[in-house]
C-alpha positions, -999 to +999 in steps of 0.1 A: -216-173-344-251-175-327-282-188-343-298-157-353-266-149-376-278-171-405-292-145-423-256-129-425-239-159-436-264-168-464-263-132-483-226-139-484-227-170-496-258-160-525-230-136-530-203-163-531-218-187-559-208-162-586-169-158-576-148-187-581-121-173-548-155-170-523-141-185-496-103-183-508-080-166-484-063-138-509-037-115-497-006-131-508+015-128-470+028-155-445+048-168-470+072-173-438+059-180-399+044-150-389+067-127-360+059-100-341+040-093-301+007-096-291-006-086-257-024-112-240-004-139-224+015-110-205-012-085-201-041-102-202-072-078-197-058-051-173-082-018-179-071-006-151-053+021-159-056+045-130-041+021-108-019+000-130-012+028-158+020+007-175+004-022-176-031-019-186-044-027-229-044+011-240-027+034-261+009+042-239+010+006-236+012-006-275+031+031-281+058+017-254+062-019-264+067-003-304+089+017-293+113-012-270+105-034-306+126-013-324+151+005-292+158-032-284+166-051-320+135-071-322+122-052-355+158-057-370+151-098-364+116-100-382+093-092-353+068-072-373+036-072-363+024-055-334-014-066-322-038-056-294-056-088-278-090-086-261-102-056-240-097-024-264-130-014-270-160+001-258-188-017-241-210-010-265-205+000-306-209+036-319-244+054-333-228+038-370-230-001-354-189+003-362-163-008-332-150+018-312-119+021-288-122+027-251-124+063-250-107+063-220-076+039-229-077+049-266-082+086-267-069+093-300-085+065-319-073+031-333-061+048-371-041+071-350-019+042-327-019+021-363-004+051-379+022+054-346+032+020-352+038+024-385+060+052-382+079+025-365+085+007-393+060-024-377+024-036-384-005-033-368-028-061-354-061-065-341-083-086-321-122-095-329-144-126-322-172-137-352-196-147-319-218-120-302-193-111-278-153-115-276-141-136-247-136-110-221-174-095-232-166-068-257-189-069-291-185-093-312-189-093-349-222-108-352-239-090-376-212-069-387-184-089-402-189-071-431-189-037-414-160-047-390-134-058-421-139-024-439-135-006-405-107-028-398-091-014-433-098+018-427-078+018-397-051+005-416-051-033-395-019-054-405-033-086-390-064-097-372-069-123-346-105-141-351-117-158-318-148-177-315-162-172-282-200-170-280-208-182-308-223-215-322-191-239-332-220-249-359-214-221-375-177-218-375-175-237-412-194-205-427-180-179-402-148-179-405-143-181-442-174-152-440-148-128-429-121-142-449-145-131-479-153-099-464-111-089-457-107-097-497-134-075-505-115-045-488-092-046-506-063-042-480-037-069-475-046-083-437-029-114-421-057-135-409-052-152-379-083-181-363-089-201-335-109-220-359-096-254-351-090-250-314-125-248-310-133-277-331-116-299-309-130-285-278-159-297-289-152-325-302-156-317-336-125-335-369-110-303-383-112-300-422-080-284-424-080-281-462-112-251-458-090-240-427-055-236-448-078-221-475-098-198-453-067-184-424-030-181-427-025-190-392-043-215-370-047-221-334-053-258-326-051-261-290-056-244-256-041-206-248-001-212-237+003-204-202+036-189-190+046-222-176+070-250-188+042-275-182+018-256-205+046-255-233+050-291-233+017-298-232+014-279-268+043-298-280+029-331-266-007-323-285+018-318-315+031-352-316-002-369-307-020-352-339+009-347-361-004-369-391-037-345-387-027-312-397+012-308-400+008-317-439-014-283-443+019-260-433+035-242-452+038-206-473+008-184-465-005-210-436+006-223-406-002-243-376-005-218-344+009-234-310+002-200-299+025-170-281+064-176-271+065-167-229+102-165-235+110-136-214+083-136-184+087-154-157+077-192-157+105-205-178+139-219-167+171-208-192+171-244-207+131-243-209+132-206-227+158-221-253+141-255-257+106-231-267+125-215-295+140-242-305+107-262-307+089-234-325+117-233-346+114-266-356+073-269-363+077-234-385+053-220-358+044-185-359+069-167-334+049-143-316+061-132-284+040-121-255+064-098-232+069-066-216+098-057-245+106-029-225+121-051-195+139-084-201+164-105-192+195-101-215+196-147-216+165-142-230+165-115-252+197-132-265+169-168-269+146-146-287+172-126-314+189-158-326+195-152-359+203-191-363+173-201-350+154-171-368+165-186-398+156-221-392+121-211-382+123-185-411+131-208-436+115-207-475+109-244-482+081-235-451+082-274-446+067-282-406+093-307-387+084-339-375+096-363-345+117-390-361+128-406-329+124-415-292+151-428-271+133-428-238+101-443-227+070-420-224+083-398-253+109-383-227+137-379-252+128-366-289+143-360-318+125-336-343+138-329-375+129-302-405+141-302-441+159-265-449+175-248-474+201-255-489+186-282-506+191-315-487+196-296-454+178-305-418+176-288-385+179-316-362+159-308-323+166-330-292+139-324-267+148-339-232+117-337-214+128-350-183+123-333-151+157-335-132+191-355-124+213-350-146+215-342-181+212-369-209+235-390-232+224-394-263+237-412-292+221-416-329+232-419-364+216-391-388+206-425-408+186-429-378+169-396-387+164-409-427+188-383-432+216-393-458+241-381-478+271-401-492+295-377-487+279-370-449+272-338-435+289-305-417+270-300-386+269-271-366+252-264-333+226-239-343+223-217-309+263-207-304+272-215-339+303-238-330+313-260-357+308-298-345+322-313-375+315-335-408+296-364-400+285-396-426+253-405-421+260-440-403+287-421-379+271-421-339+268-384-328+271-382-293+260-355-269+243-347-237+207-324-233+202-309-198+167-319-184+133-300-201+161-283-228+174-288-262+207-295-282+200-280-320+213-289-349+220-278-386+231-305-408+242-292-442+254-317-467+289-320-477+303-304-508+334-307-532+350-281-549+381-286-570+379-321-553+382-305-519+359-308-492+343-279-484+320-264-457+287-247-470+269-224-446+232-219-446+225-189-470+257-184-484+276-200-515+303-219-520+326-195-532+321-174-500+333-201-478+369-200-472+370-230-443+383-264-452+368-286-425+384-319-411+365-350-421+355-377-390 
């Protein structure tokens, strides 16, 4: 937010003194990782659409991907929300000062598409920026964050993404929670998703992630993913390196953001799609994808409707995973792990991040992992489903990773019924398994 927006911010907080939830995000969702689409990393800011009319942000294009959402399964998984990025509005705001759509792009008006996509059975999301202008040079909600959340209601918005281009990062401590105030006040339940502490550490600036868990329910914290395998590890790498920073403030109602899954485009090898889920999986990470839903690859459409994964991601306990282990210099070879349901449950991640040869050997004890059970565990690999078997926590698992992918793992611990050892699933009980595993 610029300088001359003071005056803004210090009504609202005259305001604030009197109401104990000021600054208190207050709409009760994200109680799991966010799913759904968004339209940037594959579509960027086409407005083109008299030459490029399938591709470009307008109405046909968020009426089309809706409608391959649901024709394709993807609702039926948890992918929800459906949001326009940058570029849908006019130059300029109406007589009112309220946003506008492109006439052009939008003819019908944004209430109408919201209404479209709800017919759907999806949400509806949003872009805006609290700095003068959004990054591509649309208005900004300087001035108007007030104005923009009620019009933002009225148009019956499911989630809105908050950027913080042109703008002072200065202000970013009042301006974010501003309109995190102002979406209470409507009255309409609105995901809130910020850039807050992405900008923050472009600029050099610690994040107080306490205001920022209080203030969003999602988080970017590091640059826009590319649709490269390089820019994905990159995201994972900042992950590890600041992992003691902000992985604590995860959890129901508030997560950290690595930004967009590119599963499905065009940059990603098979191993490197699977070793993204996995890895979002894994850090409870929003799953948002950024794809034309209309056209892709059945491999990847099969990454991106895992219902094992799903449900590792999904998960209710809403605890972030952590790397527990590194077998190869440079932080080549990982192993993440992430406490599940049922209680005393992990997913278990081994990144290979190596380039080429060969794949890896890789040998570890789930002790390793300060993971332990005295009965042991059943393990399953979490992508096919095969049954690996029942593990104690000092036996060596062995198995090999193909380079820049992922082996996955669900460890559930052992159970005994009528003193017989029994296999529990994830999400079922013990009376609905009928399998009697083999102990090793």
């Amino acid at each position: 937010m610029g300088r001359h927006s003071y005056l803004e911010i210090t009504l609202l907080l005259l305001v604030c003194l009197s109401i104990p939830i000021c600054q208190s995000l207050n709409n009760g969702l994200a109680l799991t990782p966010p799913m759904g689409w968004l339209s940037w990393q594959r579509f960027r800011c086409n407005t083109d659409c008299v030459n490029d009319p399938e591709n470009c942000i307008s109405e046909q294009l968020i009426k089309r991907q809706s409608d391959c959402l649901v024709s394709e399964g993807y609702r039926d998984h948890g992918y929800e929300y459906v949001t326009i990025d940058d570029c849908w509005s006019a130059t300029e705001r109406d007589k009112d000062g309220k946003l506008q759509p492109d006439p052009d792009r939008f003819p019908n008006g944004i209430k109408k598409l919201s209404d479209y996509v709800h017919s759907k059975g999806l949400k509806f999301g949003i872009y805006g920026d609290f700095g003068s202008k959004t990054c591509a040079g649309y208005p900004g909600s300087e001035y108007h964050m007030k104005l923009d959340a009620q019009t933002f209601a009225d148009w019956e918005v499911d989630l809105l993404k908050f950027d913080g281009c042109n703008s002072d990062i200065k202000d970013a401590p009042k301006g974010y929670p501003a309109m995190t105030k102002y979406l209470n006040m409507t009255g309409r339940p609105i995901l809130y998703s910020c850039e807050w502490p992405f900008y923050n550490w472009q600029h050099g600036i610690k994040s107080n992630f306490t205001a920022i868990r209080n203030t969003c329910n999602m988080w970017r914290n590091h640059w826009d993913i590319q649709d490269s395998w390089q820019s994905v590890t990159g995201v994972i790498q900042y992950f590890v390196k600041n992992d003691k920073q902000f992985r604590s403030f995860a959890g129901p109602g508030g997560w950290n953001d690595p930004d967009m899954l590119v599963i499905g485009n065009y940059g990603l090898s098979y191993d490197e799609e699977r070793a993204q889920m996995a890895m979002w999986a894994i850090l409870a990470s929003p799953l948002i994808m950024s794809l034309d839903a209309c056209n892709v690859r059945p491999r990847s459409k099969s990454i991106l409707q895992n219902k094992n994964v799903i449900a590792v991601n999904q998960d209710k306990l809403g605890i972030q995973g952590s790397l527990k282990l590194v077998q190869e210099s440079v932080y080549k070879l990982q192993i993440w792990t992430r406490p599940i349901t049922p209680h005393g449950s992990y997913a278990i991640v081994i990144l290979n991040l190596r380039k080429g040869g060969g794949p890896s050997a890789v040998n570890f004890t789930l002790t390793d992992l300060d993971i332990y059970n005295s009965d042991g565990y059943n393990l399953t690999e979490t992508f096919d489903g095969k049954y690996l078997g029942i593990y104690k926590s000092n036996a060596t698992f062995k198995c090999k990773v193909n380079p820049s992918g992922v082996y996955m793992i669900t460890a559930v611990p052992v159970t005994y019924v009528d003193n017989k050892l029994r296999f529990v699933p994830r999400n079922e009980s013990i009376s609905s398994e009928k399998r009697q595993n083999d102990r090793i």
